[in-house]
VEXKE-132004 format. One record per residue: residue number from 1; residue in one letter; x, y, z of N, C-alpha, C, O in turn. Coordinates in steps of 0.05 Angstrom, whole numbers. Atoms other than C-alpha are relative to their C-alpha. Layout:
nr  rest  neast  nnorth  nup  caeast  canorth  caup  ceast  cnorth  cup  oeast  onorth  oup
NUM  a  X  Y  Z  X  Y  Z  X  Y  Z  X  Y  Z
...
//
This chain:
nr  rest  neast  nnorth  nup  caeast  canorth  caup  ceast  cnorth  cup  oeast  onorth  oup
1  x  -8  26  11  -206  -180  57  6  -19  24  20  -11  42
2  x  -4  25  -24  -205  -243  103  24  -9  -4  34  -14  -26
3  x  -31  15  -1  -139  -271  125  -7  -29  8  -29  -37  14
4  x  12  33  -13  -137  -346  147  21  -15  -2  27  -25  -24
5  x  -24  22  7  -76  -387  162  1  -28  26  -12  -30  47
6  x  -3  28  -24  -60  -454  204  34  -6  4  47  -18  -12
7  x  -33  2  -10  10  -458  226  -1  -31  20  -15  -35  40
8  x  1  25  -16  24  -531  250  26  -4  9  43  6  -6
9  x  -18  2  -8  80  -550  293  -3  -34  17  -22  -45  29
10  x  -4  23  -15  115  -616  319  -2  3  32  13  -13  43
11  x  -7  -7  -28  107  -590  395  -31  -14  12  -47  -26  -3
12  x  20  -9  -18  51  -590  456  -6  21  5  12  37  11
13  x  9  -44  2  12  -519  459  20  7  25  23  31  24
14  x  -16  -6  -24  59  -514  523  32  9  -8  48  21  5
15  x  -34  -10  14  125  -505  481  -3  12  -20  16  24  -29
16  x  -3  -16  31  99  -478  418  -8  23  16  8  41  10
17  x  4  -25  -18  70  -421  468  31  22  8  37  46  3
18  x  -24  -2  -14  138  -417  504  20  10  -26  38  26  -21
19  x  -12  -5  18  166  -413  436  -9  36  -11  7  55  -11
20  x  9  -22  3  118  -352  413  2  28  5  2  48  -9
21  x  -5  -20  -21  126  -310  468  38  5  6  47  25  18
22  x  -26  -14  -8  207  -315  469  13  19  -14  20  10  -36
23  x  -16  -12  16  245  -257  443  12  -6  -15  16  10  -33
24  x  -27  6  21  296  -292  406  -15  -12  -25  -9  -7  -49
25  x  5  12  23  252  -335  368  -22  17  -23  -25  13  -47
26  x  18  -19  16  196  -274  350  27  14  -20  24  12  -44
27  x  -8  -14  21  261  -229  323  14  -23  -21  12  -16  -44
28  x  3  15  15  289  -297  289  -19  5  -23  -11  16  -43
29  x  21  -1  16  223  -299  253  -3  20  -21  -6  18  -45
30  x  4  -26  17  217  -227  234  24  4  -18  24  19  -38
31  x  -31  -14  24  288  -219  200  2  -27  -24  13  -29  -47
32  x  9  28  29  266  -293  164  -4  22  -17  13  31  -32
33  x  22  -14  19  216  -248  130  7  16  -9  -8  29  -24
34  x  -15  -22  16  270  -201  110  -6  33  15  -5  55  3
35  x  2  -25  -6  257  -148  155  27  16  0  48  3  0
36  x  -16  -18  -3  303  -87  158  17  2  36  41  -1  44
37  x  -1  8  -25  301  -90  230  -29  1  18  -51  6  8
38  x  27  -1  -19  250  -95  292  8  13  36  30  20  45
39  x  -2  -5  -29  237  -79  368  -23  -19  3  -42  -22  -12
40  x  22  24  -17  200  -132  409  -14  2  23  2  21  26
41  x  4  0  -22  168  -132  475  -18  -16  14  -42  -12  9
42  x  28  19  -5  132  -187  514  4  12  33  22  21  47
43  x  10  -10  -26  105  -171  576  -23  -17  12  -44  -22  2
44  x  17  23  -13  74  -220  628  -17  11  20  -8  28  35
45  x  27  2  -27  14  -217  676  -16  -22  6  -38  -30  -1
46  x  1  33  -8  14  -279  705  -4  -12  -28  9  -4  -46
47  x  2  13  17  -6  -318  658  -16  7  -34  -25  -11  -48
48  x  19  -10  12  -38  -271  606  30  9  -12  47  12  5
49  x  -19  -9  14  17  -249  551  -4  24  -23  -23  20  -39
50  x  0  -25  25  28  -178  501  26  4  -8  47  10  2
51  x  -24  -6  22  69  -174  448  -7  22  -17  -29  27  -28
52  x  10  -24  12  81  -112  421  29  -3  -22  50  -10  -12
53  x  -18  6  15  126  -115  353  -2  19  -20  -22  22  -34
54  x  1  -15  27  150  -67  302  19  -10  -17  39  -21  -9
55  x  -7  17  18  169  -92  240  10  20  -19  -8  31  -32
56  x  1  -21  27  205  -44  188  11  -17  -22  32  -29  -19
57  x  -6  17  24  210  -79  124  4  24  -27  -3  47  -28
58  x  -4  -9  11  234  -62  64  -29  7  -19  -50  -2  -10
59  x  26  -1  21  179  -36  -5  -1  -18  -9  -6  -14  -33
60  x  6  24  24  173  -104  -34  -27  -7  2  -38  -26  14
61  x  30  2  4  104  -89  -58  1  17  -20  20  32  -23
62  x  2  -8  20  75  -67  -121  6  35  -2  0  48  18
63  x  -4  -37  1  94  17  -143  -21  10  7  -18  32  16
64  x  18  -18  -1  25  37  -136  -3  0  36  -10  22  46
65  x  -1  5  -25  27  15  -60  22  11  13  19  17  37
66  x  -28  -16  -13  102  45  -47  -10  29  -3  0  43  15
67  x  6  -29  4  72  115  -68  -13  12  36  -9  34  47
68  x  13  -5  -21  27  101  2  20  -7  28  12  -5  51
69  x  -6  13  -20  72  75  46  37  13  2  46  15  25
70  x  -25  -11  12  147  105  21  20  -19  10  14  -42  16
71  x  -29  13  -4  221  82  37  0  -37  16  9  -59  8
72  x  -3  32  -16  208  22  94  -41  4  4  -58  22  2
73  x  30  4  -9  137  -3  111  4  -8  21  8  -32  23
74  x  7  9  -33  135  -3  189  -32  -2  1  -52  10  -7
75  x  29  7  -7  82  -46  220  -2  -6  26  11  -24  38
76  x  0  -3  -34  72  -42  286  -32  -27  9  -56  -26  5
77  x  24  24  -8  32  -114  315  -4  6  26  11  21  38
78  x  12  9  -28  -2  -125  379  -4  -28  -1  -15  -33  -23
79  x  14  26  -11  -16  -198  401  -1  -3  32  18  0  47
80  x  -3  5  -23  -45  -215  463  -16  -24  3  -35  -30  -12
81  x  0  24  2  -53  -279  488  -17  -7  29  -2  -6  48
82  x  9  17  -24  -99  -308  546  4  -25  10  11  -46  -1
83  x  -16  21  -17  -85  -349  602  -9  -33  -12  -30  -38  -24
84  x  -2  24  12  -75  -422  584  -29  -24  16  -33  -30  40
85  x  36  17  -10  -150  -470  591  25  -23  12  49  -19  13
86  x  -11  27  -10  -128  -545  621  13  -14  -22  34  -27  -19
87  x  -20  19  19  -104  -575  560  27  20  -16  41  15  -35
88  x  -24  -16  18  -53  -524  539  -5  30  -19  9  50  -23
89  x  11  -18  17  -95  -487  494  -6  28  9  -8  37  32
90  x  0  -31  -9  -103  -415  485  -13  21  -25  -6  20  -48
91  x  0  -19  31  -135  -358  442  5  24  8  3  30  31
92  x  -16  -37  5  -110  -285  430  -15  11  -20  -31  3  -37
93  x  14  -17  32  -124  -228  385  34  14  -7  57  16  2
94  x  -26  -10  24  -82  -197  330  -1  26  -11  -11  30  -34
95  x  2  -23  25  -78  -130  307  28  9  -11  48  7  4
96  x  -16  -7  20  -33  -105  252  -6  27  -11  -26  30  -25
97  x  -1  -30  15  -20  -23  234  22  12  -16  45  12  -7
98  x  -24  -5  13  21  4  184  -6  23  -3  -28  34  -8
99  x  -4  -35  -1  48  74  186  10  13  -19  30  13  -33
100  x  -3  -20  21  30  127  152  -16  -13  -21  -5  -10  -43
101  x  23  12  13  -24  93  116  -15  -12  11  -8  -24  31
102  x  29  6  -7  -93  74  125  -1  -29  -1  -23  -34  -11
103  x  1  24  1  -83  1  127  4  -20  30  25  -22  43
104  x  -2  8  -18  -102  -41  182  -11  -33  3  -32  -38  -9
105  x  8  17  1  -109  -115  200  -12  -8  32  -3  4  52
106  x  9  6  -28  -145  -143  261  -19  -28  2  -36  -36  -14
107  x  11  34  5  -168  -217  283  1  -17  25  -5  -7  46
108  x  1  24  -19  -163  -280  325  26  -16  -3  39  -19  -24
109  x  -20  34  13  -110  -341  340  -5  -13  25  -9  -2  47
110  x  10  18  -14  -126  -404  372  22  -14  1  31  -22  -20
111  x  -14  24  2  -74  -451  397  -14  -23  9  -28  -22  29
112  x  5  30  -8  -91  -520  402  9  -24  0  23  -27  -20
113  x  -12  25  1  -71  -592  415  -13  -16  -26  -37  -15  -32
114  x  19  9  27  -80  -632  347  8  -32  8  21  -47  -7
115  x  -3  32  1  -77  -702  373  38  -4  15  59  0  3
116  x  -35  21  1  -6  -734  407  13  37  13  5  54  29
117  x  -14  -33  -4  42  -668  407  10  13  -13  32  24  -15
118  x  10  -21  22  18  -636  357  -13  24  4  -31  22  21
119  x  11  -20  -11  -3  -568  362  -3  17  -32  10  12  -53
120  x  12  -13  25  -44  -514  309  -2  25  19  -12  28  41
121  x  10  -36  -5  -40  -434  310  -13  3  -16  -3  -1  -38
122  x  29  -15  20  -108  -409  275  2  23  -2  -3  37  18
123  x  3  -42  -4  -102  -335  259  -24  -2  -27  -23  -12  -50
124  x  17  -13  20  -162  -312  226  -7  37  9  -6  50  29
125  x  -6  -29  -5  -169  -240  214  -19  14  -24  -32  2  -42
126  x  2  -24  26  -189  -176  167  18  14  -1  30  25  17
127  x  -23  -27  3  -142  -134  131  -18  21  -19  -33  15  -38
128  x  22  -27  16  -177  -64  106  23  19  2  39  27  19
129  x  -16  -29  16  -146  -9  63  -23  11  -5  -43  3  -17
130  x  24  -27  8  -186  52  64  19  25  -18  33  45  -12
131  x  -20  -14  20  -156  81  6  -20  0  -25  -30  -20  -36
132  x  26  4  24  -206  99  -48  11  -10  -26  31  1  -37
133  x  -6  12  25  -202  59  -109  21  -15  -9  22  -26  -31
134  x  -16  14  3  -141  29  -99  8  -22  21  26  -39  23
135  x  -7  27  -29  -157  -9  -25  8  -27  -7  27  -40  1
136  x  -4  26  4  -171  -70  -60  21  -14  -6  27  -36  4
137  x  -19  14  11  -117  -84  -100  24  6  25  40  -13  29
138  x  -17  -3  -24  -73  -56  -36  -4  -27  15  13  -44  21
139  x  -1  31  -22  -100  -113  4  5  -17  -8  15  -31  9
140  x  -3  17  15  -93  -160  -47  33  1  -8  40  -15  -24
141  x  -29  1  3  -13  -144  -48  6  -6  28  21  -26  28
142  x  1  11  -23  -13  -152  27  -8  -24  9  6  -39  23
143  x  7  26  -16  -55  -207  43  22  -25  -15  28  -46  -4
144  x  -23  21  7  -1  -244  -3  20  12  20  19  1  43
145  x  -20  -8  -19  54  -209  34  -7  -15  34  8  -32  43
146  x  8  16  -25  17  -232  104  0  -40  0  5  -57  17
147  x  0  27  4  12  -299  84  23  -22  -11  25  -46  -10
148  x  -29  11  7  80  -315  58  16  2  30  34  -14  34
149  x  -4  -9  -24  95  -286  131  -1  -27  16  17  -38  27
150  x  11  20  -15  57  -341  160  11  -33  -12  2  -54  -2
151  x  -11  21  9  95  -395  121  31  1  11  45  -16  21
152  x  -33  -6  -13  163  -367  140  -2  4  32  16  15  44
153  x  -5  -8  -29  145  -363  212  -8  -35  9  -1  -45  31
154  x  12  24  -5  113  -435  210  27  -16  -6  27  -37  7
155  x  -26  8  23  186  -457  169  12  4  34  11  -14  51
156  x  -11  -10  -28  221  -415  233  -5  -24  29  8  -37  46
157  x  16  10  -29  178  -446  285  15  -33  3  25  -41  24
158  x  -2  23  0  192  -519  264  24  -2  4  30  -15  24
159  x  -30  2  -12  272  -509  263  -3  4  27  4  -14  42
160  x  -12  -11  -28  273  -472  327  -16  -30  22  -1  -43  37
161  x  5  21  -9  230  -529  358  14  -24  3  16  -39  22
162  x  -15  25  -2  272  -580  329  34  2  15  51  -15  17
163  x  -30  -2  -8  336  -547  360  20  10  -20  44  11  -17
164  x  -15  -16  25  358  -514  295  -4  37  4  -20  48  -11
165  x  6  -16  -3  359  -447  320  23  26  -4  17  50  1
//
């Protein structure tokens, strides 16, 4: 199933970056989203960035999907991020694994300048459940779950930018 979100922010790709990559504001984000708890880790090489993030969330997903996944749904992300072009801009990849089930997402994100100092995160992606006969509707409880994610981190992003943090 295709993912696809646009996350817009009042910044320059140079602070919404700066924002991305800081610890406080990634576990901010994640405990928005109701997580249980997390571990974070960004790690620099020069100018090239990896985030490595586990996410244990509670089952708030349909019963036939808690049978696959049991008590917490840990999801363990990767993002990594290449070095920044002349105008600020930047793209990365995304992968998403959840343990102890066959469910995996993996993709793209683009930052860019949208005019003035304005800035757009693009994540496009796939999420695949290899789960016979019941993948689809699995993904189809996730890709909502992923995408309410991406509203509460876009929600996040704009306080912590504006100094509401």
């Amino acid at each position: 199933m295709d993912l696809y979100s646009e996350l817009r922010f009042d910044a320059d790709p140079a602070a919404v970056f700066a924002m991305l990559t800081d610890e406080a504001y990634i576990g901010k984000k994640t405990m928005a989203a109701n997580a249980i708890r997390h571990e974070v880790s960004v790690r620099r090489d020069g100018d090239r960035v990896t985030i490595d993030l586990l996410r244990v969330m509670p089952p708030d997903v349909p019963d036939f999907v808690r049978r696959f996944v049991g008590e917490t749904i840990d999801i363990k992300q990767k993002d990594v991020w290449s070095p920044a072009a002349a105008d600020g801009s930047r793209e990365g990849s995304i992968a998403l694994e959840m343990s102890g089930a066959p469910v995996k997402a993996t993709g793209t994100m683009t930052l860019s300048a949208n005019g003035g100092a304005s800035t757009v995160l693009t994540i496009k992606g796939v999420l695949k459940a290899s789960v016979p006969l019941v993948g689809g509707r699995i993904e189809q409880a996730l890709h909502h779950g992923l995408t309410e994610a991406a509203k509460i981190e876009e929600r996040v992003g704009r306080d912590w930018l504006a100094g509401r943090r």
